[in-house]
ZAVODO-594505 format. One record per residue: residue in three letters; x, y, z of N, C-alpha, C in turn. Coordinates in steps of 0.2 Angstrom, whole numbers, plus 5000, padded with zeros to 4 digits. Layout:
REM ZAVODO-594505
ALAXYZXYZXYZ...
//
This chain:
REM ZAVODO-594505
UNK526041404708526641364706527241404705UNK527241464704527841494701527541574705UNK528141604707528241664710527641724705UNK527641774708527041834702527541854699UNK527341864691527741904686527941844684UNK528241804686528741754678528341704674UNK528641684672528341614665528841594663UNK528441514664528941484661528841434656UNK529241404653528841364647529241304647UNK528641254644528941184644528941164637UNK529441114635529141074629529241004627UNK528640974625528640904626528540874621UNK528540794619528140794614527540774615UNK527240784610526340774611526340704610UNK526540654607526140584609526540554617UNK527040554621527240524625527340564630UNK527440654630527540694634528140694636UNK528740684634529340674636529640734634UNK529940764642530240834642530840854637UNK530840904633531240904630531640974631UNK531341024634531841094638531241114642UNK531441144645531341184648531341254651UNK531141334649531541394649531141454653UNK531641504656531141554661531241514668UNK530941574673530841564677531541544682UNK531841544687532241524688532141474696UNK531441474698531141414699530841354696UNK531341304693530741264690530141234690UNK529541204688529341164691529641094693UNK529141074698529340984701529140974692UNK529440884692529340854686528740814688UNK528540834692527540794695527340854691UNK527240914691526740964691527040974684UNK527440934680527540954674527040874669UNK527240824674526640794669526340794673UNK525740814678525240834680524940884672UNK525140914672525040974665524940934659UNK525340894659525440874652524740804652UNK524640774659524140724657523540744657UNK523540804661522740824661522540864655UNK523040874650522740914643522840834639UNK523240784639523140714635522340694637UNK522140694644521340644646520740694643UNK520840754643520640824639520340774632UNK521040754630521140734620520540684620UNK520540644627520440564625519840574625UNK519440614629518640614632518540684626UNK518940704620518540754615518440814615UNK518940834618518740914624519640934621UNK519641004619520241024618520441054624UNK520941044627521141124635521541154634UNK521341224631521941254629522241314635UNK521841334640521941374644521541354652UNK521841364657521641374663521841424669UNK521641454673521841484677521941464685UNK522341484689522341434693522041454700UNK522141444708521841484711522141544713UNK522841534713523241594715523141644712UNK522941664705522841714699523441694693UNK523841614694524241604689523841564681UNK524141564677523741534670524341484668UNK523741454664524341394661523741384655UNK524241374650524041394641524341324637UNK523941284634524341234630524241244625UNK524641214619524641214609525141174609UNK524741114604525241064603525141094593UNK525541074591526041094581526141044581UNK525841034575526040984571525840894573UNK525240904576525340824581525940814584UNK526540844584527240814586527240854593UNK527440934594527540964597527140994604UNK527040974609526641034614527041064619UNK526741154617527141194623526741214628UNK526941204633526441224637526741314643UNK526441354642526741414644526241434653UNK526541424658526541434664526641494666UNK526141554670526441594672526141594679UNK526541654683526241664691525841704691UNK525741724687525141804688525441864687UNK525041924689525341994690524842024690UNK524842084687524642154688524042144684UNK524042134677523742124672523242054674UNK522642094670522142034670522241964668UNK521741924669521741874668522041854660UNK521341904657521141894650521941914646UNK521941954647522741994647523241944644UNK523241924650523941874652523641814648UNK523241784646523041724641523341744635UNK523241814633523341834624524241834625UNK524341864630525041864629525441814630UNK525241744634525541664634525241634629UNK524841644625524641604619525041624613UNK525241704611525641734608526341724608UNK526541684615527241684616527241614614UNK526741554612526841494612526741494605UNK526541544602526541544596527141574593UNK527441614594528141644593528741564597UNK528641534599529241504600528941464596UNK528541424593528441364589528941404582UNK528741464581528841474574529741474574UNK530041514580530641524582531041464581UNK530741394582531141324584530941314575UNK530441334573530341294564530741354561UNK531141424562531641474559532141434560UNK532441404565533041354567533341304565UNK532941254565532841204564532441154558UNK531941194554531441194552531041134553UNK530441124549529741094551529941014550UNK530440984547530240924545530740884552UNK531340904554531640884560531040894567UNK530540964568530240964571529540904572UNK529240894566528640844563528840794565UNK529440774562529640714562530040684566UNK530140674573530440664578530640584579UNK531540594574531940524572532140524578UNK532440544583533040534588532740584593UNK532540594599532240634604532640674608UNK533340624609533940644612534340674608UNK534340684600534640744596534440794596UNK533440794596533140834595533140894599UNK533440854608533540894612534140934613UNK534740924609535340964608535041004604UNK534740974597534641034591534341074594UNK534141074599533441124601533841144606UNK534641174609534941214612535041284606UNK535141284601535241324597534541374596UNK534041354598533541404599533541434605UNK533641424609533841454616533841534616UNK534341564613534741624613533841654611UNK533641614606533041684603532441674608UNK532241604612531741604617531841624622UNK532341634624532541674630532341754628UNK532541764621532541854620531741864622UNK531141824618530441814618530241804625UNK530641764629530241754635530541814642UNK530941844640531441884645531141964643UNK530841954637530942014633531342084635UNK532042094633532642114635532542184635UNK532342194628532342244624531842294625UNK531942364628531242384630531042424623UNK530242424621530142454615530042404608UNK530342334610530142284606529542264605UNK529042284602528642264603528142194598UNK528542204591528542144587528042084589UNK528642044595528341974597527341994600UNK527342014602526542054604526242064597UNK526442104595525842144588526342104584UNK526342064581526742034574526742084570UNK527142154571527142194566527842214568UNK528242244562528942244563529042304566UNK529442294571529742354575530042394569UNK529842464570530342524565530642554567UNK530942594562531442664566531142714559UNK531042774558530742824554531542854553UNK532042844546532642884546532542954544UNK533043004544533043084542532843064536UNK533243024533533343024525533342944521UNK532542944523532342854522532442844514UNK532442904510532542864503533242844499UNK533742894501534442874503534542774506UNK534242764510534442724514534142664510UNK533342674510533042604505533442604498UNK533742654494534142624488534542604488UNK535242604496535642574497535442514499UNK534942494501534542414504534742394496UNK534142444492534042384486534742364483UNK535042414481535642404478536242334480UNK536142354486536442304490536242234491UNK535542214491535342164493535342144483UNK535142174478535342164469536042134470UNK536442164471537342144470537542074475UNK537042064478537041994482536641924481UNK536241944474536041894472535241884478UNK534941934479534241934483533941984482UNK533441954483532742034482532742034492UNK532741994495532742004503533242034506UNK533142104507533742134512533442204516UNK533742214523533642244527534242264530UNK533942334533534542384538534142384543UNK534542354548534142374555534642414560UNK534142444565534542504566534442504574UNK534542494580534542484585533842434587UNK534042374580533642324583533042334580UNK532842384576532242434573532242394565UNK531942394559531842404554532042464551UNK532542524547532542564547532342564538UNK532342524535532242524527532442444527UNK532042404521532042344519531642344511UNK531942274508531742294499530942274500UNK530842274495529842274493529642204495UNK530042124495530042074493530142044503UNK530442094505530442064512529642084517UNK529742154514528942164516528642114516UNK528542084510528242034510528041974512UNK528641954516528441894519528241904525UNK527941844528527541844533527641894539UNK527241924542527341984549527741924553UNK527541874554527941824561528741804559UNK528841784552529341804547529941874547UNK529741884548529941984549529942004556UNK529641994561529941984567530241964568UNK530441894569530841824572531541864567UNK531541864562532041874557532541934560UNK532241994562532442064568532642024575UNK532341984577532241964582533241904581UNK533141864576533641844578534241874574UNK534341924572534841994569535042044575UNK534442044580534842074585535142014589UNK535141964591535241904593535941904591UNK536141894585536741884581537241944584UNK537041994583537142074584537442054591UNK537042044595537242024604537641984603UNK538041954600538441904603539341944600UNK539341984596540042024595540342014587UNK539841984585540341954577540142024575UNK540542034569540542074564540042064557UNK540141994556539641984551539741874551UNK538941884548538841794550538441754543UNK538641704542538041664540537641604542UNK537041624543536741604546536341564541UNK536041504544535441464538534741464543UNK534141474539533541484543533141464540UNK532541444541532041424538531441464537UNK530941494536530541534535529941504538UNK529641504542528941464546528541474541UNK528241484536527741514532527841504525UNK528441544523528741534517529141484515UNK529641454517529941404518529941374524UNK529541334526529941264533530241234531UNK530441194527530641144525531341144520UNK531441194517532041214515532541264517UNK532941264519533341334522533641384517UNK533741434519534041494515534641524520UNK535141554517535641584522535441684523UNK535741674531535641744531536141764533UNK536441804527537041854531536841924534UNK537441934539537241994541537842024543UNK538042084544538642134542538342174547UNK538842194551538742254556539142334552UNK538742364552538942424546539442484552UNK539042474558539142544564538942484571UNK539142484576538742504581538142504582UNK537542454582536942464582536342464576UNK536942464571537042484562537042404559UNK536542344557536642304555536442284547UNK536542264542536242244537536242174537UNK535942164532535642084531535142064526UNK535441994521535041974516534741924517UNK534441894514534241804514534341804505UNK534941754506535041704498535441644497UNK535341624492535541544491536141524490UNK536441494487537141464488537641534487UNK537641554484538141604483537841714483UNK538241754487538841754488539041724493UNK539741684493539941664500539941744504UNK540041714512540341774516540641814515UNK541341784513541941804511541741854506UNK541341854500541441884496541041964496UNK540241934500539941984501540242044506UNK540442014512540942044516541442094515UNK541942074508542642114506542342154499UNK541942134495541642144490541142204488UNK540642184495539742234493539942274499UNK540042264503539842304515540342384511UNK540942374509541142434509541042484503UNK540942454497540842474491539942514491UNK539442474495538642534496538642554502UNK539042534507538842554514539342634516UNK539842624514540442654516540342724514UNK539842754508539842814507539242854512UNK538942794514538442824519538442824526UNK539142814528539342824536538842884540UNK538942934538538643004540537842994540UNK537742984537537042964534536842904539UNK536942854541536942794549537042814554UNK537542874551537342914560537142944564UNK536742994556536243024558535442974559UNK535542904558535042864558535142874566UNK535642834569535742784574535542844581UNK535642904576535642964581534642984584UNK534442954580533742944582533442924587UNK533942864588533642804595533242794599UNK533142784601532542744603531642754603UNK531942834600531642884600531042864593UNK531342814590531042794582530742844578UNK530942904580530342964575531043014575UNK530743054568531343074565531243154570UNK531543204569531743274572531243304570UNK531043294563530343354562529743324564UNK529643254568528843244571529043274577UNK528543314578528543364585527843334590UNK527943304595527343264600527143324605UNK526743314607526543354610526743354618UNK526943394624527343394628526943344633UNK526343334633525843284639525843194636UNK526243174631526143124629526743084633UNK526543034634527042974636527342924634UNK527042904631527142844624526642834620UNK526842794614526442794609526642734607UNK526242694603526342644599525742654590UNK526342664586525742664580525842614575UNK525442594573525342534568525042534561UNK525142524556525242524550524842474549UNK523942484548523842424543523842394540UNK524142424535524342384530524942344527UNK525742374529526142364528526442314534UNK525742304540526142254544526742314549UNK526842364548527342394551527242424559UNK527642444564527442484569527942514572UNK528042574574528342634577528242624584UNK528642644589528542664598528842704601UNK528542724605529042774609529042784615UNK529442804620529242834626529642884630UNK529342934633529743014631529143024639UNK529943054643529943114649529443174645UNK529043204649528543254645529343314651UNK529243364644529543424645529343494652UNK528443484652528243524655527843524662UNK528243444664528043434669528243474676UNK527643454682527643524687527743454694UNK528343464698528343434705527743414706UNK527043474708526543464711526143424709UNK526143404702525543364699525743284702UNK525443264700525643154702526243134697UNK526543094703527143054700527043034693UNK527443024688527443004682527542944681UNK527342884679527642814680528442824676UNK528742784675529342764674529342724667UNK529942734664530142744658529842634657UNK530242594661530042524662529242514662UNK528942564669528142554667527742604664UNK527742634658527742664653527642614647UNK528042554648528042534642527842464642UNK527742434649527342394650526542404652UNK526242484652525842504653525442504645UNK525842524640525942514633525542464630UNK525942404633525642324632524942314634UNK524942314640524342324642523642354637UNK523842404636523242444634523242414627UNK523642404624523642364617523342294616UNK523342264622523042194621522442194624UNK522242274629521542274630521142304627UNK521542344620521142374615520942314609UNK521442264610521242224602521042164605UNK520842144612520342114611519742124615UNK519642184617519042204618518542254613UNK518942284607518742334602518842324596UNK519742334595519942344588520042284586UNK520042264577520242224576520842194576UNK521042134574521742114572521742074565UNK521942094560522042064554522442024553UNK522842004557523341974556523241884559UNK523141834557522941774558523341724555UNK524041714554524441674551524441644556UNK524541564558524641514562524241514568UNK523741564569523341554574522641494578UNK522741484580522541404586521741444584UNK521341394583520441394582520141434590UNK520641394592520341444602520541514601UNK521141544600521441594602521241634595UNK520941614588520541654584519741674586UNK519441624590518941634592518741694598UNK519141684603519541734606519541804605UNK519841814599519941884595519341874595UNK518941864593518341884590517741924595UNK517941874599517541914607517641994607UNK517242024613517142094613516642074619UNK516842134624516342144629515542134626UNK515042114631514242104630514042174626UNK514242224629513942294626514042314620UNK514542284619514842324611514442264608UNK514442184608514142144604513342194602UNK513142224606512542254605512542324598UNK513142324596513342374592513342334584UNK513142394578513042344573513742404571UNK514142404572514842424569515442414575UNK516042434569516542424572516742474577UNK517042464583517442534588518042544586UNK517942614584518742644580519042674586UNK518842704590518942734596518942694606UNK519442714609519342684616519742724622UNK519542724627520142764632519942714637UNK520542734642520642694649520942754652UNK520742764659520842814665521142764670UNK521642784670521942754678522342814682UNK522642794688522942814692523542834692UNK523842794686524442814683524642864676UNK524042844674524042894667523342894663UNK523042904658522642914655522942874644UNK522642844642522542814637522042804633UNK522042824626521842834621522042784615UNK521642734614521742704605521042744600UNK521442744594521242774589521342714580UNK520642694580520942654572520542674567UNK521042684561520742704557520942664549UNK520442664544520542604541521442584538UNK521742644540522442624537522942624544UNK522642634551523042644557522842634563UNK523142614569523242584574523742644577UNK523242674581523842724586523542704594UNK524042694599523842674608524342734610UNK524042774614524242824617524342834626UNK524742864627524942854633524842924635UNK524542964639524843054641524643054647UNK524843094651524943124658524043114662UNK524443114666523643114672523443174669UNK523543214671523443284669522843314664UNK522943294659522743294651521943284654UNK521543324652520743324653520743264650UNK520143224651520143174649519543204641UNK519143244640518943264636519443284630UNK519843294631520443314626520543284622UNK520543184625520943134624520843124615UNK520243114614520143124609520743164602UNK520743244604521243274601521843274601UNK522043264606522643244607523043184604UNK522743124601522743054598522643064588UNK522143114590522143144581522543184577UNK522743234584523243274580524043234582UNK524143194584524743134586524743104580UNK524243064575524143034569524443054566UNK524143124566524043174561524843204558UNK525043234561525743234566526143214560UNK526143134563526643094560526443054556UNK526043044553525843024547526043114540UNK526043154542526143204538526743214537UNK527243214542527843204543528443144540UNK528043094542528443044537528042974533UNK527343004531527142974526526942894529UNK527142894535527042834539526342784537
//
């Protein structure tokens, strides 16, 4: 139905099926093969039988989740590289990242309760900007929308900066406030931790959004999918530097005006040096004194507990002409993915269950035949391929997927992943 590599999503509503956008892909489907889709999951309904997924003969997949009785999204892809399995966890996750994205927007009671079909379809141009970022995924190293754990950045001088959040986000009348730092989480108050991992994404997610479009500073109103749907909160946001954003969530007052002229210069302005030495970090998200080891290619580590997660990906220094090509920085990081979605749901767990579909938690729970045969958890995995060699490691406080060179014995792999941990968890208390 759709070329290899893209996806596209539809949304309808669930009791009549009436198109209400359409996004991705820049071939659309015919409007037959749109409700083809949409009536063969309704005769599904009628005969008893939920359809939440299928695969087609080309090697494409199509994924349904209707919210709330009101809403069904149906997420279309043409295939690719990546398994079938693969590619279901990652269109289930993107159907559940945009339901919650339309309820930050919009909130839950305009979505539930569908007065007017043709307002709803204007209101629903205002999500656009953030489903596009979800379905395009723009930003390489975000990897948030996938792991609902907030993207980070590790600054020089992290206790400096989280007193300036607090501070900042106190004199604004909120305990929710956040720095983010090329699109990263660089420091946030205790109170935001708090709220939901889907919450905390989306929230980055639309703060880089905001950021992309050239203001200086905005107020914004959002809904919380989890914490609030049905009430709004505003969120401002102030561009401190280049790349450099802060941002609160609070209620009627400070107006813009006030926080903008009032708070931005008065805690930010003595720590220019101090954001630059942040910003100076990039992409890199680890600070100057985590030293990796010269064979590693990327890394994704995760924070059980805090919901948190670091990435990276880095040219190895000691590379020789004559060993095999190195993949590239783009397939690096989509190699990345890959190994993460066939580590957590073939082995590791995932603790994280806010809004998840009865199908796609059942799902999680699967594990190849052989491992069903084990009476404990796998803390450990690798995969050997042609392009590089990977390592996952979990430990009851961590989640680290490794990337290193074909090269690297693969008996090493082991060590190489423990003393990475090790590394930087010593280093910045991670």
């Amino acid at each position: 139905m759709l070329q290899e590599g893209s996806t596209q999503l539809l949304c309808l509503t669930a009791s009549s099926g009436v198109p209400l956008f359409t996004r991705g892909a820049s071939r659309q489907l015919p409007f037959s093969v749109i409700g083809s889709l949409n009536g063969v999951h309704m005769f599904g309904g009628g005969q008893g039988a939920v359809l939440s997924s299928c695969e087609t003969d080309g090697g494409g997949n199509v994924v349904w989740r209707v919210f709330r009785d009101s809403v069904m999204l149906i997420a279309v892809s043409g295939g690719g590289p990546q398994g079938s399995r693969e590619e279901k966890v990652r269109l289930q996750r993107l159907l559940e990242n945009v339901w919650n994205c339309m309820v930050l927007v919009l909130g839950q009671d305009e979505l539930a309760n569908m007065r007017n079909v043709e307002r709803l379809k204007r209101d629903l141009r205002s999500c656009f900007g953030l489903i596009d970022q979800l379905l395009e995924e723009r930003q390489e190293g975000i990897l948030g929308s996938l792991t609902h754990c907030a993207d980070s950045l590790l600054p020089p001088n992290p206790a400096v900066l989280q007193e300036a959040v607090d501070a900042f986000a106190q004199a604004a009348d909120s305990e929710f406030g956040c720095l983010i730092v090329h699109g990263r989480i660089a420091a946030a108050t205790e109170k935001w931790w708090r709220l939901a991992p889907q919450e905390v994404v989306l929230l980055s997610a639309l703060t880089r959004a905001l950021s992309a479009s050239g203001s200086a500073s905005c107020d914004y109103p959002v809904f919380l999918p989890h914490g609030s749907p049905t009430v709004a909160h505003r969120l401002l946001r102030f561009q401190l530097l280049p790349g450099a954003d802060v941002c609160v969530l609070c209620g009627p007052t400070p107006t813009l005006h006030q926080a903008e002229s009032g708070l931005v210069g008065r805690f930010w302005m003595p720590l220019v040096e101090t954001l630059r030495d942040c910003l100076a970090v990039g992409e890199r998200c680890l600070p100057i004194s985590v030293s990796l080891r010269p064979d590693v290619l990327a890394l994704l580590l995760i924070n059980r507990e805090t919901r948190r997660s670091v990435s990276c990906v880095r040219t190895p220094t000691n590379y020789l002409p004559s060993e095999p090509p190195l993949p590239s920085k783009a397939q690096c990081w989509e190699l990345l993915k890959l190994f993460y979605i066939f580590s957590t749901t073939h082995y590791f767990s995932q603790e994280e269950t806010l809004c998840v579909s009865p199908e796609e938690r059942a799902q999680r729970s699967n594990t190849e035949d052989f491992v069903l045969g084990f009476t404990h958890q796998p803390l450990q995995c690798y995969l050997v391929t042609d392009k590089c060699k990977s390592f996952g490691l979990q430990t009851p406080q961590h989640q680290l997927f490794l990337l290193v060179t074909s090269s690297c014995p693969t008996f090493a792999l082991r060590t190489v992943a423990t003393q990475t941990l090790s590394d930087i968890v010593t280093a910045t208390r991670f």
